[in-house]
ZAKOL-900339 format. One record per residue (C-alpha): y, x, z. Coordinates in steps of 0.02 Angstrom, whole numbers, plus 50000, padded with zeros to 5 digits. Layout:
BEGIN
YXZ;...
***
This chain:
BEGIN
500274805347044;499614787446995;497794793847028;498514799647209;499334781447227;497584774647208;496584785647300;498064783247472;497654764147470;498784757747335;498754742947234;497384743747071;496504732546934;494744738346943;493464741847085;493784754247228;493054770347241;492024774147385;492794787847535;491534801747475;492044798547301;493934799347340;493584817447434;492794822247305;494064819647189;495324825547279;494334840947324;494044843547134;496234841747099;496394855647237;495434867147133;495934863846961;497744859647012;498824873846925;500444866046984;500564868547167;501544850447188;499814842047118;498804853247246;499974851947385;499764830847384;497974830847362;497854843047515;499034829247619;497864816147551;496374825747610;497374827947797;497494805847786;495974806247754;495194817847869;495154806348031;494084793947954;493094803247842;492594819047957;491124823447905;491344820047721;493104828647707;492044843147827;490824846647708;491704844947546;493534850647555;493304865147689;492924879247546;494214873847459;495474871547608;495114889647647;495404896547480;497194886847490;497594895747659;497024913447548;498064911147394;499604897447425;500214907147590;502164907447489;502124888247522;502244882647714;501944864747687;500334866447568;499644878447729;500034866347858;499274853947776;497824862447774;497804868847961;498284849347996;496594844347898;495314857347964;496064854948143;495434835848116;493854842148057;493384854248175;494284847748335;493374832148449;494774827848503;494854809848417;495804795348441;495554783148565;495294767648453;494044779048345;493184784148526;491574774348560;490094774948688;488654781448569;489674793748475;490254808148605;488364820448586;488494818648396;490284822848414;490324837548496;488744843748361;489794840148245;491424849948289;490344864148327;489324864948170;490844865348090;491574876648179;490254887648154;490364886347962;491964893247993;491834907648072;490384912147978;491554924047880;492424933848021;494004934847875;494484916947895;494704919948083;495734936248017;496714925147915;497034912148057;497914927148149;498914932748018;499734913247966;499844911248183;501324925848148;502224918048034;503714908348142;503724894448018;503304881648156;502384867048008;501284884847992;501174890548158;500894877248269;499314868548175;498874886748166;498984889248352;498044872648373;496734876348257;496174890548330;496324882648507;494854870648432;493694885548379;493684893548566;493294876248630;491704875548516;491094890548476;492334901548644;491124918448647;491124922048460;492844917748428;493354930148550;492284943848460;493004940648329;494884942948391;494154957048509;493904968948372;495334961648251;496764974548234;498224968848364;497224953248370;497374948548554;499344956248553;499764943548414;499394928548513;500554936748676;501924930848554;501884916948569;502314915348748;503914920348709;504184908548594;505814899148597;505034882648544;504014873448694;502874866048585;502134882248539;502284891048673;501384876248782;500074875848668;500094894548659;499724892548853;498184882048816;497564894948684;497644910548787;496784899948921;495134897548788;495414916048724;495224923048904;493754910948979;492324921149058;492984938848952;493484954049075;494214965248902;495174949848833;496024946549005;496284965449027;497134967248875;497974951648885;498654956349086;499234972049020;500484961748885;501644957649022;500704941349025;501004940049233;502844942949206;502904929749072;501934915249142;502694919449308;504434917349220;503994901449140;503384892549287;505154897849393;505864890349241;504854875149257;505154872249433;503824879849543;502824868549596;503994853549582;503664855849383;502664845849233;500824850849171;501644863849107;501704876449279;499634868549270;499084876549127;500164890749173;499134891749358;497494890149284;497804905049146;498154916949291;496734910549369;495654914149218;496604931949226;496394937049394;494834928849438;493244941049474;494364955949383;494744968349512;495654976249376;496904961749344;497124959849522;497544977049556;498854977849426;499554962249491;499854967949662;500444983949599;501684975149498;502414966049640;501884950749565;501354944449747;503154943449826;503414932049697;502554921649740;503384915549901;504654902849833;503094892949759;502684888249945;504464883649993;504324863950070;505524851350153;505624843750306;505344827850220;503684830050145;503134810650102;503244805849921;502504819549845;501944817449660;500104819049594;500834834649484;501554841849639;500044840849731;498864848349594;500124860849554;500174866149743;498184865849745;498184876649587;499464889449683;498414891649840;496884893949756;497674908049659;498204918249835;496324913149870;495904922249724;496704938049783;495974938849936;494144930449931;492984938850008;491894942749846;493304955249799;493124975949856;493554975250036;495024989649977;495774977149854;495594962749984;496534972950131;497834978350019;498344959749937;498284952750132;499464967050190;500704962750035;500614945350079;501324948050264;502484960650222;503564948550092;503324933250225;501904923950108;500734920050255;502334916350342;502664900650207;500914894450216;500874894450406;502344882850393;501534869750260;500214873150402;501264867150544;502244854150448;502264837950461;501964825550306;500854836050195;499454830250112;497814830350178;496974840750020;498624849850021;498354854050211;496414857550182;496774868750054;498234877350168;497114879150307;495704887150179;496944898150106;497744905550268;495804906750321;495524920050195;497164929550180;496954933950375;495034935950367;494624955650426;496454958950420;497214963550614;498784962550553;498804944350508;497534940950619;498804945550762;500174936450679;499074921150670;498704921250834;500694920350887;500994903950786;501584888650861;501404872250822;503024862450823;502584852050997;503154850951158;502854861351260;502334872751107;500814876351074;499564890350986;499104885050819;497314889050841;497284876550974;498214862450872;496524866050737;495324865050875;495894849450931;495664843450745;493954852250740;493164843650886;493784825450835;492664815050749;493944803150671;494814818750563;493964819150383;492394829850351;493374842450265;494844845250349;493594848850504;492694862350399;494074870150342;494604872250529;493034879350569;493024891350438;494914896350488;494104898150657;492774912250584;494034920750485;494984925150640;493824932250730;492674940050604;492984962350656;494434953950775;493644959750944;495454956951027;495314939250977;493594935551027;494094943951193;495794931551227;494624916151151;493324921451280;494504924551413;494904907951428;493334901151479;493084915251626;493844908551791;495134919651830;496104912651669;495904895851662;497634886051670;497274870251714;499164863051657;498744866451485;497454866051346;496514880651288;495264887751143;493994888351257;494084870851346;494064863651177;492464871951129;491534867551285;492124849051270;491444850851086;489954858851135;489334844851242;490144827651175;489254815951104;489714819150923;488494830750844;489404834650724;490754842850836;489174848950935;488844861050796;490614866950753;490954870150918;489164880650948;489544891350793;491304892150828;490784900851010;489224911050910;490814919950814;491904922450987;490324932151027;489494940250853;489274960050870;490054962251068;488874965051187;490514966551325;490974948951296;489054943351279;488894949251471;490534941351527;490174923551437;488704923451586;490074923351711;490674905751652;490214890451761;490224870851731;490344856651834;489084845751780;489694830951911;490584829152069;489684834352210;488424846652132;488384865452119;489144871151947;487884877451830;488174892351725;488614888151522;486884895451491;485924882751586;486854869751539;486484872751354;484504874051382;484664860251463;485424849051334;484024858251220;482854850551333;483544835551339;482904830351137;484454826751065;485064826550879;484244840150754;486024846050702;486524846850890;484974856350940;485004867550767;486794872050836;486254876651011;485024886750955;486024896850830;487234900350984;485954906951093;485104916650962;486764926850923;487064925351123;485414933951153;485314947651022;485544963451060;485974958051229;484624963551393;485494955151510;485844939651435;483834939851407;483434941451577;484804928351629;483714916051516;481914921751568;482644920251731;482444900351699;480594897351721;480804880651610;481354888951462;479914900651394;478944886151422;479954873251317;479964886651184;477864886851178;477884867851174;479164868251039;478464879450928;476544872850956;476894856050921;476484848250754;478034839350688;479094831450538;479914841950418;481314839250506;480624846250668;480254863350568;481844869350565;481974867150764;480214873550776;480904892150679;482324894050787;481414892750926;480334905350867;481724914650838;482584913650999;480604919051085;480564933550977;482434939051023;481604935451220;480214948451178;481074962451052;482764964451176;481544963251358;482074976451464;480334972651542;481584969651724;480594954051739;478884955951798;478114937351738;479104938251580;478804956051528;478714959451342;476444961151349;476264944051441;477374934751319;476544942551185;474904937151266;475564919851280;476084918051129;474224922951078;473504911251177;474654893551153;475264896350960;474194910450892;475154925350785;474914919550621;475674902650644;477044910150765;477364920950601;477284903050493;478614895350591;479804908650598;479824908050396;480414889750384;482124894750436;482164908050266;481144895450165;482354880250199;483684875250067;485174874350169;484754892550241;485184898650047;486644885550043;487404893350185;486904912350149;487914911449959;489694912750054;490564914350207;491334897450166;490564882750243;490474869950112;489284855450127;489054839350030;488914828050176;488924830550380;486884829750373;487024847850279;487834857050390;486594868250470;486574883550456;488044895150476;488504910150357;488684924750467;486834917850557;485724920750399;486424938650430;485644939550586;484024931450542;483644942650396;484044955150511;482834951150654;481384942550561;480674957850501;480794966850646;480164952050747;478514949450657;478264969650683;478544966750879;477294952450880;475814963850808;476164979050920;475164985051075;475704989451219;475515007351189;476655004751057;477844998251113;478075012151235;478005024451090;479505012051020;480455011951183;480375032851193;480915031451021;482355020451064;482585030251209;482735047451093;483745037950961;484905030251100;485235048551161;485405054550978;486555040250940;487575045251100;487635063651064;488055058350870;489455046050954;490155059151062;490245071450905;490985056950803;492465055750916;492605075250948;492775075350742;493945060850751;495075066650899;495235084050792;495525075250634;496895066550714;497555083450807;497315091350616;498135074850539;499575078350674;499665095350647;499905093150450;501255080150475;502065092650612;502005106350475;502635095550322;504235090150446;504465109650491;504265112450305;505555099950272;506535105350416;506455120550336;506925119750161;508275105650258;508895122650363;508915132950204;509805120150116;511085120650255;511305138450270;511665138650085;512955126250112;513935132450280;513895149050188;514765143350043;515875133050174;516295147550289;516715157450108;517795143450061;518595143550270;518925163350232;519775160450094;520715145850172;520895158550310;521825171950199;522805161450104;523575152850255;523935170050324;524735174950163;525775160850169;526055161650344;526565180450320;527885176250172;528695162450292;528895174350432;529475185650319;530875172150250;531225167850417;531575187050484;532615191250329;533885199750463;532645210250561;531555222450495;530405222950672;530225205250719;529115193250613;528725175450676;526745172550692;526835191750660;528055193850794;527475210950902;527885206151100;527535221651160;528915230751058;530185216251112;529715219151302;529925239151230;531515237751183;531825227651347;531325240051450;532465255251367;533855244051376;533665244551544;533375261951562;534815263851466;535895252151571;535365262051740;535705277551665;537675267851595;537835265351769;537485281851855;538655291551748;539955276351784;539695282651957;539925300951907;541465297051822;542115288451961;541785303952066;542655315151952;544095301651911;544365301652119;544195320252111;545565323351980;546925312452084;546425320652236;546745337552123;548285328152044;549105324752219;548645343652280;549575349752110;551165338252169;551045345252326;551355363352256;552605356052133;553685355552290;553215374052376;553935381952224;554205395252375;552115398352409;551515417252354;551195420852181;549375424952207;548995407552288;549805400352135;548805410151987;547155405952088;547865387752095;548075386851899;546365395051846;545685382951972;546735367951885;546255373951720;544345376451761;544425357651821;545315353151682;543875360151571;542595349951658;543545334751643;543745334551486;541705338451460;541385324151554;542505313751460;541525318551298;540125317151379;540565298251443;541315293551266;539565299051198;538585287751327;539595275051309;539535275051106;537665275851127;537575259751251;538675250051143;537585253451012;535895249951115;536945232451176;537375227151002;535415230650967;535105221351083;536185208351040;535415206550878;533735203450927;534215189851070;535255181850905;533605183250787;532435176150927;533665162550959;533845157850788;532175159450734;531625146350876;532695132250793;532225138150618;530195136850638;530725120750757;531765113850597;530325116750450;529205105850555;527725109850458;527705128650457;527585135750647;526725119550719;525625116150576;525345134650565;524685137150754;523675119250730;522775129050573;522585143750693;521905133650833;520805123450691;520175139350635;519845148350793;518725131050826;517915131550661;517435149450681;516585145150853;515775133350762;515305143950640;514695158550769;513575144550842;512715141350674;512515158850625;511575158650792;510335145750743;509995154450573;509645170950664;508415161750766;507955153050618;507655169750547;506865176550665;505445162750643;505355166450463;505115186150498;503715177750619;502895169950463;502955185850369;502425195050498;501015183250472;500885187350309;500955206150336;499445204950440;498595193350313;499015208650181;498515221650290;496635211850328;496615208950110;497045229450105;495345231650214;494415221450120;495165228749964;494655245650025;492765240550069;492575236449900;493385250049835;492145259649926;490655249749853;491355253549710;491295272049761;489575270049794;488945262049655;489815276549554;488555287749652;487305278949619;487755279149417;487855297749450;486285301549521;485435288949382;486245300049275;485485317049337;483935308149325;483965303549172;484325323449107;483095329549224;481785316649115;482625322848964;482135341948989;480395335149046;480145326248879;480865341048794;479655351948905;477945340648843;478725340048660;478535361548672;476815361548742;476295349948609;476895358848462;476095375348547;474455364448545;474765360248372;475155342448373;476535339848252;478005332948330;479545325248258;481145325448341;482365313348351;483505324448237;482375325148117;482045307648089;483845304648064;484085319547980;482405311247861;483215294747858;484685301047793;483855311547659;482765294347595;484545285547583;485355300647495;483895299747380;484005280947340;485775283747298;485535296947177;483995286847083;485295271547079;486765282746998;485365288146886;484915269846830;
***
């Protein structure tokens, strides 16, 4: 311990040892050490040491620290120690009092050299993974720092190195989830090395949740409103997504996009934004950039833009667009990143267009960016990103380039308010050249690939001054050509007519039409200028090729064989050829032709535009073909274009007979998966409303049971009346014999009064002869028999009254008895209150169910009738299988012939051999048959066998 006193600066009699001496030393204790307390200070000395002595402590104590990391991995401190000490030696990243001028080159050698000593054994790096595990955080974090270092120096064989390691790449994802933020920060900053410019790192990396972590720990952070933290968070998922399709499928998938959204969220007091907040905000919209740059697959691209409207992310950005207060990177940025998320998209592009700026009265947005566009005091960038925002919507957006143009044509033109198209004609010809060439390319894109809108631009007219005739807009820009004003200015004319012209007759004749312009051209392009000249010189060659290869040949001094003649005569071919190839040769032509964005250095660089080096790789060819070619050729060419026209018409028409019957057969699949729904829907129903109207029958019979037993109860003293069973027509029965019987009652009342008056009138006559005792005796005897005979008959009818009258009081007390059960049943259904009511309700309920019921029986007749339609169908798809089932059966049949007669020919050249095998032995040949050969065969082998039994 007194040695390590000495060697850490401490107090001592004799002379000091020097540094290298001191490592050495110390290098020499770690490896002879055995008690780990001795080896565990010389390794913290080494670590103190380390700063100042790089290179020394480097080259001497890096075996040793290594074989310490192999062997002492039960002791934490010892191995952070040693991560501590080969971090200093391998890592640049020095003090600042250490840092000097001269010493930065030699640096960076150094940290590399020894980094590559390092890895030179792909187990150290093996072992590095393993001690980043452990969660002792004086292990893990030097760990995690350490091999942070060796991507920095030596990044591509590093990452081999954890490529094929076992779970290599998965060990570091753990440390994202890491509860300490000092390891899971600098976790951040290690993944970030590990995936740097390495597609299967980042793949495997994306698909360890890392989107759903980072994007965690920057909501966690605080969006964009949070440290350096959410920064190195941005710029890993930029290393992630960036040029991987993969990734970036997998991340839209994911629904990583929506959130996204609250990143973009802003105030309406926007001043006082921090320098973090601004580079974190820069960091997010480059990532939606990312997404949806035009470099990606155009499938990927659509689908990210279409996510980003649907969860209201263009929304968000079109308000930082609108707002007031922002930044002016911020807003540069903004205006770049809406740019490309609505580029080839209609659905944003249409969205776009219905923005309004926050003014009053309101107004379109794209107008607000014109406005900034053709302004010379905006900054240089801000006015490029406009422009490019400009080309994005209207590139494949032929319903914007039609409303843009629209509002130049005269019909439209409001002259209360400001529009698109008045802004790009006061660009076009104000003084600023600058704004002369955004607002010429700006108009080439209202017009690039639509011929319709090429023809109606010639409509437009200008007034040049008051009291002249208005010129058309393309005189007035051949005349500013004409007029030698700035190269930019005239380089952006000329890149507007050139797109104006191609592929365009009539707008070529409309210029030829101009006897000053052909002529201007010639001078132009004859001329010997500066090399700043030559760029005017090749569009103008340009723009007199486009004259000769679109010509209709409708203008007789300007047909397409006297301006080749001319140009034969004034420039010559060959150096007509020359000058069209200084617009491919020049360097800003491949600045411009790299991406769509227009990026530029400084306002002198803006030239050329993206979409134009399209066009001119696309016509110089064929204009240097047109030059050389004779007359006769090109009327071959123009039959040929004639033929290929009509092909391409006939091919057209075809194209949208196959498309209209794709879209009937698209329509007709859709109609048939909804009647297959509908169908198994139906099916589904019928199952259902059968198992209802089972469960409504049984309802239905167990309410009449228990409407039967309550009738029942209530007609306990009648066996013929029953209530909800109760039989009317036997009631009005019984009513109608009770009549009957009453009638009857009352005619034999009537009788009996008859006979009652008879017998007193008999009764007085018998008085009468009381008192003529003295009448004969025969009058008398005929009297009595007469009396008795009456008598008789009296008393039958008497009998015969008693009966009737027995039987009426009978039928009355019947009768009785019903009117007191109908009476009283009345009051006792009235007094239940839930039997007879509720009971006829649950009849009526019923009765209206089973309607309903009868109804939808209907439909599933008809239903089934549709479905004996489809098998019908069927049938007659069965019956044509049957025919074709019986055709083959008959080839079949046939070919079964045919094997018959091959047969029969084959025995009829079986008896002929036979026949020649007769006549040959009758000649004498000998002649074996095929009997006998087997028959000799088997003889030889019975003979072998007996010679082998014998041996």
């Amino acid at each position: 311990m007194n040695f390590l006193r000495g060697v850490m600066g401490g107090p001592s009699a004799g002379p000091q040892p020097s540094g290298a001496e001191t490592i050495q030393k110390l290098c020499d204790r770690v490896a002879s050490s055995t008690l780990l307390d001795d080896r565990r200070d010389a390794v913290r000395a080494l670590k103190s040491l380390s700063k100042k002595y790089r290179l020394e402590v480097g080259i001497q104590a890096m075996e040793h620290l290594i074989h310490v990391l192999q062997t002492d991995r039960s002791d934490s401190e010892i191995i952070g120690y040693a991560l501590d000490t080969l971090y200093n030696v391998i890592s640049n990243d020095l003090e600042e009092e250490e840092q000097e001028e001269n010493l930065p080159k030699q640096v960076d050698d150094l940290g590399s050299q020894f980094t590559e000593i390092f890895i030179k054994q792909q187990e150290n790096v093996t072992l590095l993974l393993a001690l980043v595990e452990e969660f002792d955080f004086h292990v893990r974090w030097p760990g995690v720092k350490l091999l942070t270092s060796l991507l920095k120096q030596q990044g591509p064989q590093v990452q081999q190195i954890i490529l094929v390691s076992p779970m290599g790449v998965s060990r570091l994802m753990d440390l994202l989830a890491d509860s300490r933020e000092v390891i899971r920060n600098d976790g951040v900053l290690l993944l970030q090395q590990l995936t740097r410019s390495n597609a299967a790192i980042q793949k495997i990396v994306a698909f360890e949740n890392a989107f759903e972590r980072l994007l965690d720990i920057i909501t966690e952070e605080g969006n964009s409103d949070g440290g350096i933290v959410v920064e190195d968070c941005l710029l890993l998922l930029q290393n992630l997504l960036k040029n991987n399709n993969s990734n970036q499928n997998f991340f839209k998938e994911g629904s990583y996009i929506q959130r996204m959204k609250p990143w973009f969220e802003v105030g309406d007091d926007n001043c006082g934004w921090s320098a973090q907040k601004v580079t974190n905000l820069h960091l997010m919209l480059q990532l939606v950039r990312v997404l949806v740059s035009p470099t990606n697959p155009p499938g990927a691209t659509s689908s990210c833009q279409k996510a980003m409207f649907h969860c209201g992310l263009l929304q968000q950005l079109c308000t930082i667009l609108m707002a007031t207060g922002v930044p002016a990177d911020i807003l540069t940025e903004t205006i770049n990143t809406v740019s490309e998320v609505i580029r080839g998209c209609q659905m944003n592009q249409d969205y776009f267009a219905s923005v309004n700026a926050p003014s009053n009265p309101p107004r379109p947005a794209i107008v607000v960016l014109l406005m900034s566009m053709v302004n010379e005091r905006q900054p240089f960038v801000l006015r490029c990103a406009v422009l490019y925002c400009f080309q994005c919507f209207l590139y494949k957006n032929q319903k914007g380039q039609g409303e843009i143009v629209s509002t130049l044509l005269p019909s439209t033109i409001d002259g209360n308010s400001v529009s698109a198209g008045q802004l790009l004609c006061g660009g076009l010809f104000s003084t600023d050249s600058l704004s002369n060439w955004c607002a010429a390319v700006a108009l080439a894109h209202a017009l690039q690939e639509n011929a319709t809108l090429k023809e109606q631009l010639l409509r437009v007219q200008l007034a040049t001054s008051i009291g002249n005739p208005p010129v058309s807009l393309l005189q007035q820009c051949t005349n500013i050509l004409s007029q030698g004003s700035k190269v930019q200015t005239r380089v952006g004319l000329l890149m507007l007519l050139c797109t104006w012209l191609s592929n365009c007759s009539i707008a070529v004749t409309h210029f030829l039409h101009n006897p000053a312009n052909i002529p201007f051209l010639t001078g132009q392009i004859a001329e010997n200028l500066g090399e700043e000249e030559q760029l005017v010189q090749g569009l103008c060659a340009l723009l007199l090729g486009i004259s000769i290869y679109y010509n209709d040949n409708s203008l007789e001094n300007y047909r397409k064989e006297k301006l080749k003649q001319l140009i034969e005569k004034r420039i010559g071919r060959e150096n007509f050829i020359e000058k069209l190839g200084f617009i491919s040769k020049h360097e800003l032509y491949s600045r411009a032709a790299q991406k769509p964005q227009p990026s530029f250095s400084s306002p002198d660089h803006m030239m050329f535009d993206h979409e134009f080096t399209k066009l001119v790789k696309e016509l110089e060819g064929v204009i240097s073909k047109a030059i050389y070619k004779s007359s006769e050729e090109d009327k071959k060419e123009e039959e040929v274009k004639k033929t290929l026209e009509q092909h391409d018409n006939i091919v057209t028409h075809y194209k949208k007979v196959i498309r209209e019957q794709d879209q009937e057969l698209e329509e007709l699949k859709q109609r048939v998966n909804t009647l297959t729904s509908q169908n198994e829907q139906l099916q589904a129903t019928v199952t259902q409303q059968v198992s209802q109207i089972q469960q409504h029958k049984d309802q239905y019979n167990l309410l009449k049971v228990q409407l039967g037993k309550d009738t029942q109860h209530h007609n306990s003293h009648s066996d013929t009346f029953q209530m909800n069973g109760i039989q009317v027509e036997e009631v009005s029965k019984l009513k109608e014999e009770l009549e009957e019987w009453k009638n009857k009652h009352e005619l034999l009342q009537g009788q009996l009064r008859e006979k009652d008056s008879a017998i007193e009138k008999l009764k007085s006559s018998q008085l009468e002869l009381g008192t003529t005792e003295q009448s004969s005796q025969t009058s008398k005897s005929g009297g009595l028999e007469h009396n008795n005979e009456l008598q008789k008959e009296l008393e039958m009818l008497r009998t015969q009254v008693q009966l009737q009258s027995a039987e009426i009081s009978k039928l009355q007390l019947e009768n009785q008895k019903l009117q007191v059960t109908n009476t009283s049943a009345d009051p006792a259904l009235g007094d239940s209150g839930s039997t007879a009511p509720n009971s006829s309700e649950l009849g009526g309920r019923l009765q209206q169910e089973i309607k309903e019921l009868k109804s939808e029986v209907k439909a599933l007749s008809e239903e089934k009738e549709s479905l004996k339609q489809h098998l019908d169908s069927s049938s007659s798809t069965v019956a044509i299988l049957r025919d074709e089932k019986s055709k083959l059966q008959q080839e079949v049949a046939e070919s079964k012939k045919e094997q018959d007669d091959l047969l029969v020919l084959l025995a009829d050249q079986d008896q002929k051999l036979s026949a020649l095998k007769i006549k040959l032995k009758d000649l004498g040949v000998p002649v074996e048959d095929e009997d006998d050969i087997e028959s000799g065969d088997q003889g030889d082998e019975d003979e072998d066998g007996d010679e082998e039994e014998q041996d």
